[in-house]
N, C-alpha and C positions, 0 to 999 in steps of 0.2 A: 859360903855355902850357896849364897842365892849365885852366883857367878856358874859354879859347876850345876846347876839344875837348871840354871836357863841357858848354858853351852848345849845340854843332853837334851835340852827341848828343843832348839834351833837344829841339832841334828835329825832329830826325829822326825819333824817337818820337813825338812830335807827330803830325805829321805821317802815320807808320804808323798809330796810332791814330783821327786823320781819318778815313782811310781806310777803315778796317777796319770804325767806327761805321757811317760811310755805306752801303757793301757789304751787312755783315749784316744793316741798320735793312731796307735796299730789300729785302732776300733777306725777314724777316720781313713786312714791308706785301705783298707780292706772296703769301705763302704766307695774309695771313690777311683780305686786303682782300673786300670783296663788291664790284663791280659790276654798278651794273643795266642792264639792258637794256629800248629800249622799241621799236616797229613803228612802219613808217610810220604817220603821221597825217594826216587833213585839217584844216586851220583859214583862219585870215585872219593874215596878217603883213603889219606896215608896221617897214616898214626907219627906221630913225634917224644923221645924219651929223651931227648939231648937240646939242652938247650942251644949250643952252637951247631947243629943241624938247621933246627927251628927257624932263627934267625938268619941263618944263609940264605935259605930256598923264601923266606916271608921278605927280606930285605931285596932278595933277586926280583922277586915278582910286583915291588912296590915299585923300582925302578923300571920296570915295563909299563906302567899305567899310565893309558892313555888318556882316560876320562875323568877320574876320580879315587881317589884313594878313603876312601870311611874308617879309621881307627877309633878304637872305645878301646880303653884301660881302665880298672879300676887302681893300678898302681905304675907312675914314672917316675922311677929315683934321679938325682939330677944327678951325675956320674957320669963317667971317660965313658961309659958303655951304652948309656942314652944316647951318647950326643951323636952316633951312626944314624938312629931312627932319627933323631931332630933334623938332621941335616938333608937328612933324605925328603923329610916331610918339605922341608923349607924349599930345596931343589925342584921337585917335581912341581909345588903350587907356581915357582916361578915358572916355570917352563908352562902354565894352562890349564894343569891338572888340578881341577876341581878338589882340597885336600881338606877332609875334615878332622880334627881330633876332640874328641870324647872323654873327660875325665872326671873319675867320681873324686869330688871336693874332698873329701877326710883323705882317703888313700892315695892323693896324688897332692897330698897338704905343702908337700917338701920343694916341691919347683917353684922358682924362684919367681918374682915379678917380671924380674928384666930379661928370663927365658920366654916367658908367654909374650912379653911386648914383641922383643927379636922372633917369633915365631910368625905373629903379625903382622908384623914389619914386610914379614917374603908371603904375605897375602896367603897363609894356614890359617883356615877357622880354627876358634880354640872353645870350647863352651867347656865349663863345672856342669855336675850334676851332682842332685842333692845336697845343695849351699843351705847352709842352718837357716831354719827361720821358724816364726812366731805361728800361731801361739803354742805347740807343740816341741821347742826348740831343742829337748832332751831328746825326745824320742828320732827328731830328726838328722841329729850328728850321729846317730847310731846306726840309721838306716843308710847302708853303703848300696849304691852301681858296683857290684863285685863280677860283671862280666868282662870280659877279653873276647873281642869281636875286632875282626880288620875282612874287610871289603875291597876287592881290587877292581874295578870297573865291572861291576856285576857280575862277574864271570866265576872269580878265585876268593874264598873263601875261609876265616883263620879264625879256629874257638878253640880253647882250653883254659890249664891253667897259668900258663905262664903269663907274667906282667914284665916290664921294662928296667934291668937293672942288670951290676955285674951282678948280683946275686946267682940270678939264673942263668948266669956261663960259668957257675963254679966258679967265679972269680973271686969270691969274699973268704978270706981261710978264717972265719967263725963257721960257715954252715958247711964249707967243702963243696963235694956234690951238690950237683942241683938234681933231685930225682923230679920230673913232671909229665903229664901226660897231655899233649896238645893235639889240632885233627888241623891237616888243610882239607879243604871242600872244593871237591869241581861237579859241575853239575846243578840239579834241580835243586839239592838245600841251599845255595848260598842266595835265592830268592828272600829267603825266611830270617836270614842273617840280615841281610839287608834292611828287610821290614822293619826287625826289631831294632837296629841301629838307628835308621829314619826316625821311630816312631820316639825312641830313646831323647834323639837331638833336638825334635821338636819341642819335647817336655822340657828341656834344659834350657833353650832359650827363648824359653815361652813364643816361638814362632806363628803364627797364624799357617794354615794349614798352607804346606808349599806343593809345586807341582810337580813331582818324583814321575818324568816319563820314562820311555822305550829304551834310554841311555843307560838308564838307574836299573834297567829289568832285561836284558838282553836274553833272547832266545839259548835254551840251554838244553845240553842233549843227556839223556838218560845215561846211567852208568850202574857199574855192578854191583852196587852197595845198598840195600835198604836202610836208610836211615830215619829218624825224627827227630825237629828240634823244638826242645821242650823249654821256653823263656816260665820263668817263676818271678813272683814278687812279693816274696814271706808269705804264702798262704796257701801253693800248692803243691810244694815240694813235698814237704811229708805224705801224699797220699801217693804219688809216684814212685818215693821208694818203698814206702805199703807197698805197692801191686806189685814190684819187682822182686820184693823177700816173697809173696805171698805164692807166686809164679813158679820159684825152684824148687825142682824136685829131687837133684843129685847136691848144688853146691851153691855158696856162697861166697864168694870175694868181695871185701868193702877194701880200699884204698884211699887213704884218706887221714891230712896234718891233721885233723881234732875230731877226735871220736869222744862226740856227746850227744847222745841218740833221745829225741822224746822218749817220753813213758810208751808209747804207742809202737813208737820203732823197737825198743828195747822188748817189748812183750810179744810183736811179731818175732825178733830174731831169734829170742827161748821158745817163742813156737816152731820154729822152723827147726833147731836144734830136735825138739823131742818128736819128729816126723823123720828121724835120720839124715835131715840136709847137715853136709859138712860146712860149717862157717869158719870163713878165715879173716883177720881181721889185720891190716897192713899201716903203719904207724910210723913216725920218725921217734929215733931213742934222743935226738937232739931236740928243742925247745925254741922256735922262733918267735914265743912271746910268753911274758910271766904269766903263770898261776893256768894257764890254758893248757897245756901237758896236766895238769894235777887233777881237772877239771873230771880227766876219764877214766882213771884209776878203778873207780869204783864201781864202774858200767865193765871196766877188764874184767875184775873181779866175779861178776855175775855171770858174763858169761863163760869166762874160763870154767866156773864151776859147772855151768848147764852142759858143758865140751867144745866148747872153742877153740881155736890157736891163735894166738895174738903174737903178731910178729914186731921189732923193732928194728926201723933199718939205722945199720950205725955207720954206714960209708959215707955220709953226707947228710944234707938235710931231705925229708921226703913230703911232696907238697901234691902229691897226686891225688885227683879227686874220680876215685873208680870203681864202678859195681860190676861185677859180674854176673851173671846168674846161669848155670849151667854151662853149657857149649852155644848158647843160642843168642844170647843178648847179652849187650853191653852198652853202660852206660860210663861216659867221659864227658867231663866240662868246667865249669866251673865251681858249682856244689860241694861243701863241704858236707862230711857227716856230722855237720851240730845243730845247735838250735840259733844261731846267729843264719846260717844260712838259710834251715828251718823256715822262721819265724820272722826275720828281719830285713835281708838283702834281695835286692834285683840277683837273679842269676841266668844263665842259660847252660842245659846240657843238651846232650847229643845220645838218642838213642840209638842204637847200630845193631841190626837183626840180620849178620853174616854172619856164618859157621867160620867160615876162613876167617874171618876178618878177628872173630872172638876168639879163635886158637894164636892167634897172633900175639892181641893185646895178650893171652894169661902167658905165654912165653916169655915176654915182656916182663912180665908178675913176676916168674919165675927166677928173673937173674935178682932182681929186689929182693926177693927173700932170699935165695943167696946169699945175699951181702947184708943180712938180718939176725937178731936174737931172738927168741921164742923166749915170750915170757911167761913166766912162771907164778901158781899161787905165795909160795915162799918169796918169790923176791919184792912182789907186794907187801907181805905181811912183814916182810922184814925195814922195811922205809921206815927211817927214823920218825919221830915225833914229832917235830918241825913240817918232815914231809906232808905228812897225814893231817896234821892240822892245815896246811896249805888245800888239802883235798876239802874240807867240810867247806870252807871260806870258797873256794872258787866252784864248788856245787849250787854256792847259794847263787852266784853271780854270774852260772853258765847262762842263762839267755843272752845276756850279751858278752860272753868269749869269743 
């Protein structure tokens, strides 16, 4: 008896201790985090829904660089489909080009030693970001670099969602499709990209302040595209897509692998529902990690009943992170709709204030639901028992899904 009363108390302190890491790590990151801030911009953006598009015209333009190439992934699988980017990176540093890569430690866990040494080896910087450490050590394997950022000699510019793997050429027959939505940048935002990439690398290798001149900032000519780019670090995303539900007056589109909205988001979007805005809500019916599908069941549930439509795309896996708001604005990047994004990760998105450019992206939308199921209160209600208990368990544990 005393055995099972002091296993249930070693767990319990466990568990307080969880807790408590996470708590004070966030209370600490918020008291000592810098985020930057940048203005709207003009430039040129072209939208990406294909992953072997993406990587044609991003792999073309890395093989032009003349100066430097900046890559930040939060995710490189080591696979036949990496080794294009590895080879390219290793290629251009030998040939002079200044080549950095960027990788958040958890999500890029899987690359091997003797790939980073050989990276090295052809003179590519390689720095971790967010490596565990004390005295917060929980809260810090939890807090991911969830940006995708590439920089081509300050000119050409690459944010979304997509990370490095066959995953995302549809090459893996578990998820099929790769549905995602990525932006090149020409013009005045790849300034901002840049900043945050620098400022990213200096924190990563505890750098003392280095000299980013005229090379790193090359003069840059306006283009047709309003855009803004919005870096977060768990603390101000929630109020961004506040003002963005709080903005439409016709519609909502959210696109997005885990819909787990704060209380906050969740209460604006039943308010937006009972002022007539149509909310549509865009989802994979596939699962790319346990008990995180189950997480949002509940939040469908709510609002299906306030009049939402919740779609499930089943042609492949769906990893797109996308808000809409009327015909007027849109936002694409790395963002997820959860509280992991929320509350915990580095992200960056792109706010984009063209009419053209917003009928494009929902077009886009449009062949996704397509190739989607509208879900229904009944097939909620009908998930077995197993299901449904999987929903109350990972309700408790969506801060970090």
């Amino acid at each position: 008896m005393n055995v099972v009363l002091y296993t249930i108390l070693v767990i319990v302190l466990i568990f307080i201790w969880l807790g408590l890491d996470l708590y004070f790590g966030r209370m600490k990151h918020i008291k000592e985090t810098r985020t930057l801030s940048f203005p709207k911009r003009q430039g040129e953006i072209n939208l990406y829904a294909d992953g072997n598009l993406l990587f044609k015209d991003l792999y073309n333009d890395m093989r032009q660089a003349k100066h430097h190439i900046h890559s930040l992934f939060y995710l490189v699988k080591e696979d036949h489909a990496s080794q294009e980017f590895f080879n390219i990176l290793k290629e251009k540093a030998e040939q002079g080009v200044e080549v950095r890569l960027l990788l958040d430690f958890m999500g890029s866990f899987g690359i091997k030693k003797r790939t980073i040494k050989e990276l090295k080896k052809h003179r590519v910087q390689v720095e971790f970001y967010h490596k565990p450490a004390f005295p917060f050590f929980f809260f810090s394997i939890n807090q991911r670099n969830h940006r995708k950022i590439t920089v081509i000699d300050g000119s050409i510019g690459y944010v979304g969602g997509f990370n490095i793997g066959k995953e995302y050429l549809g090459q893996d027959p578990k998820f099929g499709v790769w549905r995602d939505y990525h932006l090149q940048l020409i013009g005045e935002g790849v300034q901002d990209l840049q900043t945050q990439f620098l400022q990213n690398w200096e924190l990563a290798g505890d750098f003392s302040s280095l000299d980013w001149g005229k090379d790193y900032y090359p003069v840059s000519e306006k283009g047709p595209h309003t855009h803004q780019l919005v870096p977060t670090n768990g603390t101000q995303l929630s109020e961004i897509f506040l003002n963005l539900i709080k903005r439409a007056e016709h519609s909502i589109i959210i696109c997005t692998p885990y819909f787990i909205p704060s209380d906050l988001l969740l209460v604006e979007l039943l308010d937006a529902l009972g002022r007539g805005v149509s909310v549509t809500v865009l989802v994979p019916a596939k699962a790319d990690h346990p008990i995180v599908m189950d997480a949002a069941f509940p939040y469908f549930s709510t609002i299906i009943e306030a009049g939402a439509e919740v779609y499930r795309f089943y042609l492949g896996f769906y990893h797109a992170k996308v808000i809409v708001i009327d015909d007027h604005t849109c936002d694409i990047g790395t963002a997820n709709f959860d509280k992991r994004s929320l509350f915990l990760n580095n992200e960056i998105n792109c706010l984009i204030y063209d009419k053209e450019f917003v009928q494009k992206t929902i077009q886009e939308i449009y062949k996704d639901i397509h190739h989607s199921e509208k879900l229904t209160l009944e097939f909620i209600k009908n998930r077995s028992l197993f299901e449904k208990s999987k929903e109350q368990f990972s309700k408790l544990i969506s801060p970090l899904l």
